[in-house]
N, C-alpha and C positions, 0 to 999 in steps of 0.2 A: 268180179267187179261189174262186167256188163251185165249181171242179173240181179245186184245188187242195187244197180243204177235206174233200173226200168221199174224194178216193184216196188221199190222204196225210195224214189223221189220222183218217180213219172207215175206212179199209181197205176202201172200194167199188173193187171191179175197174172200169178205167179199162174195159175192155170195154162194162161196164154204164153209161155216163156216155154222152151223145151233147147235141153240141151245136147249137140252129136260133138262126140270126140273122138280123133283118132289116132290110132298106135301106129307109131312111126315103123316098128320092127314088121307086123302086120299086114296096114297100111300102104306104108311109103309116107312121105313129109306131103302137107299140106293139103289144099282141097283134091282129095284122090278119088280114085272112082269107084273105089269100095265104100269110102264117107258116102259120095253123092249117091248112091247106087241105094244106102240106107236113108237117107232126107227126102228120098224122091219115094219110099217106098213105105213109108213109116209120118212122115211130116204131115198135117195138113197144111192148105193153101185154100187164096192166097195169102201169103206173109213174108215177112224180112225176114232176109239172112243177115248177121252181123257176123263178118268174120274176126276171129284176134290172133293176131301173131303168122296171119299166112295169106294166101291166096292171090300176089300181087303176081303169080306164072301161072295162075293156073284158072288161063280163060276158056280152053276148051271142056270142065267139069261143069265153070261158071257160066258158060254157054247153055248147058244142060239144063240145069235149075232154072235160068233164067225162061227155056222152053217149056218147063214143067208147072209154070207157074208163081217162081218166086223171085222178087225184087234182092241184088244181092248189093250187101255195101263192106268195102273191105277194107281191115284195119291191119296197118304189117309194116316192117319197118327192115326187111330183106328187100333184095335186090330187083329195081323194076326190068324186066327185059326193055332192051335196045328199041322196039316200035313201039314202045308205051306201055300204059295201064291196060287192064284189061278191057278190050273195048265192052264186054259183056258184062261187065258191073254196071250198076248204078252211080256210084263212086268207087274210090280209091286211096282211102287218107295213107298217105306215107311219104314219111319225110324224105326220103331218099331219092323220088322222083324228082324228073330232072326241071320242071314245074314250079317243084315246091318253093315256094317261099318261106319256110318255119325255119328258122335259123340254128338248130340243131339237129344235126342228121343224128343222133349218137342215141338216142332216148329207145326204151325198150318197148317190146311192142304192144305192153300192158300201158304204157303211159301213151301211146295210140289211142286205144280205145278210151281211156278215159280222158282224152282231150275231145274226143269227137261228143262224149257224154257234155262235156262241159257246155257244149256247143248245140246239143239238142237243146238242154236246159237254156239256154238264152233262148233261142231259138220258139220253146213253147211257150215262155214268158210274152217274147215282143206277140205272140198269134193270142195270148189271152187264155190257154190253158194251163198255166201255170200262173201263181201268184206272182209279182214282185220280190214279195217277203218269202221266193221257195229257198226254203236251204241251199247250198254252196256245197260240190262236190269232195270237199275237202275232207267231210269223213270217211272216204272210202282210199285216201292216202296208205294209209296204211298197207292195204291190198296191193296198190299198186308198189308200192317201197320192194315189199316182198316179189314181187313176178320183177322188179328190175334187177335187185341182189342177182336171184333164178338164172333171168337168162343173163349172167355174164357180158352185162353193157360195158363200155366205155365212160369213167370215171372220171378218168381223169381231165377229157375233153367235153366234157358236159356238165357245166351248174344245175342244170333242170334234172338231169340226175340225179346228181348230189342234196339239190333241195329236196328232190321228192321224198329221199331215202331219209334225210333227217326228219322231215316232217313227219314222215310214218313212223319211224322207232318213238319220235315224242306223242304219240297216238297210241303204239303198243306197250309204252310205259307208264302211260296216264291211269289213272285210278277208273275210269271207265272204259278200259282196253276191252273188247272183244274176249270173251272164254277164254276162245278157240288158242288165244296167243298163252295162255298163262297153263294152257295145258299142254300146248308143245314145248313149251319153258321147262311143265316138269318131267316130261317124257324124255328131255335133251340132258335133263339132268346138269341144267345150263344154273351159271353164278352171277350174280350183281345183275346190272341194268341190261336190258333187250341191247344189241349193238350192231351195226351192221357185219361182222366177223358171225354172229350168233344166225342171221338169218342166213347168211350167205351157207355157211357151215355145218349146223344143227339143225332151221325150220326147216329148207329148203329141201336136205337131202335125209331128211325126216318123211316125206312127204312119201303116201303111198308107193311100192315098189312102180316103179314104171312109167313116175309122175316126167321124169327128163326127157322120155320122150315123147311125149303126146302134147298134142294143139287142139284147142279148141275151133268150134266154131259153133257160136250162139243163133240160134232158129228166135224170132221174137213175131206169134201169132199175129195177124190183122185183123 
């Protein structure tokens, strides 16, 4: 979704886009030191980090990058430690901070990033690099529906949720749906209309061996 959102409505050359993921089994969970150990040693700079789905503990990796050179902004919707955000970001979008004002802590942490996306796009709008008349992030709903199904949100306490997820199965059921849905459709060997039960159940756990335990974190060139 965040590379979806930079190349195709901010006009970042996919060139300048590079993406590090890591294996939780591997790894460890989140910005770890074997991730940052490869961004610091493979990445050029300088450049943004966007992270999705992590990095709201882990200021001392985020300290690292940040000495290496790179600008870091984090997107996550897990638990902020007791003395704050990291102080070694740039930002911090997450609702669960004790700060925030966004009236839904429940939202998953795909719909993070794509709130902050929404928020670039005004954002370059009011500076003049973007049009007025720029597209609305709302065709990349879809994606997001899907990474909320994923990581097992909270449903029943959250509309922004529930909206997002209907708004995307009526996107992957529209006659101009994305391929990509209509070939996990026949690969799931799924019947009738796309439904949230189908993503939850068939895309989701469709998804490359190893897909549940890995996070991203998107590198975006300067």
């Amino acid at each position: 979704m965040l590379k979806f959102a930079f190349r195709d409505y901010f006009g970042v050359s996919e060139a300048r886009i590079h993406s590090y993921i890591g294996h939780r089994l591997r790894d460890g969970y989140g910005v770890t030191e074997t991730l940052t150990d490869r961004i610091i040693a493979e990445a050029p700079r300088p450049a943004l980090i966007i992270t999705a789905d992590q990095g709201s503990t882990d200021n001392e990796r985020i300290a690292r990058l940040r000495d290496h050179g790179f600008i870091v902004v984090i997107t996550d919707h897990h638990g902020v430690p007791a003395s704050g955000p990291p102080p070694a970001a740039m930002a911090c979008v997450n609702p669960v901070r004790e700060d925030s004002a966004f009236p839904d802590p429940y939202i998953a942490g795909v719909q993070v990033a794509w709130l902050l996306c929404c928020a670039v796009r005004q954002r370059l709008i009011r500076d003049g690099d973007l049009p007025a008349s720029a597209p609305k992030l709302g065709g990349l709903l879809d994606l997001v529906a899907l990474g909320t199904m994923a990581d097992c949100v909270n449903l029943a306490r959250s509309t922004n949720n529930k909206a997002i997820i209907a708004r995307g199965l009526a996107i992957m059921n529209s006659p101009a749906a994305r391929p990509a849905w209509q070939a996990l459709y026949v690969a799931s060997h799924c019947k009738g209309p796309i439904t949230a039960a189908i993503l939850a159940f068939h895309f989701a756990s469709s998804m490359p061996a190893g897909a549940w335990i890995r996070h991203w974190a998107v590198l975006i060139c300067l």
